[in-house]
Every structure is written in structure tokens, then in C-alpha cells.
C-alpha positions as CSV (number, residue, x, y, z in Angstrom):
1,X,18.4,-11.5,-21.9
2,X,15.5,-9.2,-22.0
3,X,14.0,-8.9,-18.8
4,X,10.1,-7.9,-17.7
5,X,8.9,-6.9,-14.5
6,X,5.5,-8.6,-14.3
7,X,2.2,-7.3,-13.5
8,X,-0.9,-9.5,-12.5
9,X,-2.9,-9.9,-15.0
10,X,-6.2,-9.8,-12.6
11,X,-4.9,-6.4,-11.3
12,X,-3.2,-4.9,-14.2
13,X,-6.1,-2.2,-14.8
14,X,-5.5,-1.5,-11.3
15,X,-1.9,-0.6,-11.7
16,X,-2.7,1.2,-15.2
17,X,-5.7,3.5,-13.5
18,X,-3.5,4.8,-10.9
19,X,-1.7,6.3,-13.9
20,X,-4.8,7.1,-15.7
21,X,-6.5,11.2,-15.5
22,X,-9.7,8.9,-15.3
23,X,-8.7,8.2,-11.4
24,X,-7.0,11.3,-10.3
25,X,-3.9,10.4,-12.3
26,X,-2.1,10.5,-9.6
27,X,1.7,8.8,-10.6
28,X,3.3,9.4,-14.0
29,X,4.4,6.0,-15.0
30,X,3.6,2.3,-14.5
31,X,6.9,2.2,-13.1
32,X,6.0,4.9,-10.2
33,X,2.7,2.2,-9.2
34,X,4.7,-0.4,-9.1
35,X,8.0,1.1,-6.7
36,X,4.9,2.5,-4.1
37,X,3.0,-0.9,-4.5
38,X,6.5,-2.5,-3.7
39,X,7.0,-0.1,-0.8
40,X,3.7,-0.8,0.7
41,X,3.5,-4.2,0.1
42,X,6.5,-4.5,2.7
43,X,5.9,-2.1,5.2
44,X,2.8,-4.4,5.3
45,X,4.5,-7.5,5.0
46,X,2.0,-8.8,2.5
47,X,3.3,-10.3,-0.4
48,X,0.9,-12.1,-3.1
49,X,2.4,-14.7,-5.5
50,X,1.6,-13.8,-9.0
51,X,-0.8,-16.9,-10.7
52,X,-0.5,-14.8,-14.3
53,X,1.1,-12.7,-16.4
54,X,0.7,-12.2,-19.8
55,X,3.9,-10.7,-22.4
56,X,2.0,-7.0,-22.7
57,X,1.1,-6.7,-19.4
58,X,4.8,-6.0,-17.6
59,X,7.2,-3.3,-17.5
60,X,10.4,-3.6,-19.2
61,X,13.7,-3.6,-16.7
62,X,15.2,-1.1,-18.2
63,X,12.3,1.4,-17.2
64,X,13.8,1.2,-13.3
65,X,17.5,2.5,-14.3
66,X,17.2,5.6,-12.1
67,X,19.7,6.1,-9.2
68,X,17.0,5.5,-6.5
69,X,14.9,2.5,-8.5
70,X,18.5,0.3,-8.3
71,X,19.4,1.3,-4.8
72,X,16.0,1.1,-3.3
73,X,15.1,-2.9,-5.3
74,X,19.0,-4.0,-4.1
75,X,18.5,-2.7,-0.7
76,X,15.2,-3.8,-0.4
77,X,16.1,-7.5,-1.8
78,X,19.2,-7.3,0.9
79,X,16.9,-6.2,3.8
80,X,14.2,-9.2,3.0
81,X,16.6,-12.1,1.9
82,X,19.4,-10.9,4.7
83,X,21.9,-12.3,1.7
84,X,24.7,-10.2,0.0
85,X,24.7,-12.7,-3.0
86,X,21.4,-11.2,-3.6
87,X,23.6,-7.8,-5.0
88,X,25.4,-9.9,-7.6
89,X,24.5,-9.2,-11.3
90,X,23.7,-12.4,-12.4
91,X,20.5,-13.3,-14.1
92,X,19.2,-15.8,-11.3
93,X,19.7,-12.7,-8.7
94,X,18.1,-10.1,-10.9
95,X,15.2,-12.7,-10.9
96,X,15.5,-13.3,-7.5
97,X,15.2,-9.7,-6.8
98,X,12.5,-9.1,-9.0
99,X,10.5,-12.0,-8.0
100,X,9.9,-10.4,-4.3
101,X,9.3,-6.9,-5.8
102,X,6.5,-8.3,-7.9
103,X,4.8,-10.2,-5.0
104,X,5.0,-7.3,-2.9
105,X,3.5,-4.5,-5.5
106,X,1.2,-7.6,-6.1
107,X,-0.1,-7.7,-2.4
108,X,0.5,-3.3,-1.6
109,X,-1.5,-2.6,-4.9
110,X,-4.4,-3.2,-3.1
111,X,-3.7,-1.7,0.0
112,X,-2.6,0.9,-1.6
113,X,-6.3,1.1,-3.2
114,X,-7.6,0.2,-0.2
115,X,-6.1,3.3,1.2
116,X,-5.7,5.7,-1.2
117,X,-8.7,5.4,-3.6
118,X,-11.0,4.1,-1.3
119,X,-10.9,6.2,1.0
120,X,-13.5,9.4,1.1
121,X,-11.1,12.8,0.1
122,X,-8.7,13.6,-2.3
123,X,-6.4,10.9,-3.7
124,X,-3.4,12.6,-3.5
125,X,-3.9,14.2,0.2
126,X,-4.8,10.0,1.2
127,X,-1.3,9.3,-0.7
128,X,0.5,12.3,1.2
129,X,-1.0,11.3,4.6
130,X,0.3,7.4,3.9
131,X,3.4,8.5,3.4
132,X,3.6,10.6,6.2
133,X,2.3,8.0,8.4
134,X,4.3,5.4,7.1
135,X,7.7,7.7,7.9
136,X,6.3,7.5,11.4
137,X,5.7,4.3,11.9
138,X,9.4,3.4,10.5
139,X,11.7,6.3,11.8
140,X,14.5,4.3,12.9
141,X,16.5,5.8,16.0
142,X,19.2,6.8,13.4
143,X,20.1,6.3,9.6
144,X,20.3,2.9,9.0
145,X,20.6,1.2,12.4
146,X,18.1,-0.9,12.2
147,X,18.9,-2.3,8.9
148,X,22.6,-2.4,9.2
149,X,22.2,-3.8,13.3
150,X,19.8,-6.1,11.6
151,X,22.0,-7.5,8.7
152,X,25.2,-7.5,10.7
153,X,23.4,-10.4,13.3
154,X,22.6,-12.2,10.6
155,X,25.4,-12.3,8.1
156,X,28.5,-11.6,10.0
């Protein structure tokens, strides 16, 4: 089964201009947009059901086969359903999975525009200082605690 990773249709030339030298060009790949729109989406905890999608406008799976894209869409699918089944490699997982990715770039796309582009400076210093803040904000008291102290209420 061929699977796509789908993209709003109402924001895809958002997504596709934070890639573009147009608007600072500031990620490589569609990909990149979508694992920080992901990211920001849930250290917001705004998600955004997508209404549409059409074939062109999506990223193919395979695109996020790097060792931290995997780690960081299971981990982030274990942290938000709290449900080890949600690792397995079956189709409805993947599409579980995937599903909450896209409503979360969906929603941190624009807060990420809101905070990146919008904002008066540099693109790329506004990006830098999000992330910075955003490491602040969510420094646990040690690797993993809050996760693993979190998950091991909840599943064991």
C-alpha cells in the first residue's frame, strides 16, 4: 500500500514557501515543514482536522525514513495516544499515527508563521529563538522522566 502524508489543501502554499528562496527558504524539504509544523503543533497542543487534500498535494511516506523521522512520529504517536499498539506496523497504526501528525503540522503551520514569518527580523534568528524557547519551556528534570513517569501510570 502506497501511503501519503497529507497536506491541506488551503495551506499547502504555506508549507511549500517555507521551502521556497522566495520566503527566506529557510528548510530544505517539504518533509523538514511538516516534522517542525508537527513539533509545534504539539508543544501547542493545537491540532486542526484536515477538511482536504488533494493526490499532488502530500508527501510520500517513504520521504520520513530517516533514523530520527521514525523515532520521533512513534514516539510522538506513543506520548499522545499513551498506547503501545500504536508502535505496531500495521496499516491501521501507520494511519493512526499519521493521522495526528497531519492535524498537528495542520494547526503548528500557522503558528509557526505566526511566529516565525510574521514576526519583524530575520526568519531564521525567529526559528532559532523558537527553538530555543521551546527547549525551555520543555526541559524535563531528566531524560525522559516525564514521558516514561507519564506512560508507566497510564499503561502499566
Amino acid at each position: 500500500m502506497v501511503r501519503r502524508v497529507k497536506l491541506p489543501d488551503e495551506k499547502f502554499e504555506l508549507f511549500k514557501s517555507y521551502t521556497s528562496e522566495e520566503r527566506e527558504g529557510i528548510f530544505k524539504t517539504m518533509k523538514d515543514v511538516f516534522m517542525m509544523s508537527v513539533g509545534i503543533g504539539y508543544s501547542f497542543d493545537k491540532k486542526e482536522k484536515i477538511k482536504k487534500s488533494a493526490p499532488g498535494r502530500s508527501i510520500d511516506y517513504t520521504i520520513f525514513n530517516g533514523p530520527t523521522d521514525e523515532a520521533t512520529i512513534n514516539g510522538l504517536g506513543l506520548v499522545i495516544t499513551k498506547d503501545l499498539k500504536i508502535l505496531l506496523s500495521s496499516d491501521d497504526q501507520y494511519d493512526r499515527k499519521f493521522t495526528l501528525m497531519e492535524e498537528y503540522a495542520n494547526a503548528g503551520i500557522s503558528k509557526l508563521k505566526e511566529l516565525v514569518m510574521d514576526r519583524p527580523g530575520d526568519p531564521v534568528e525567529n526559528l532559532a529563538e523558537l527553538i530555543l524557547m521551546q527547549e525551555k519551556i520543555t526541559e524535563p528534570k531528566s531524560p525522559g522522566e516525564d514521558i516514561l513517569s507519564d506512560l508507566s501510570k497510564d499503561l502499566f
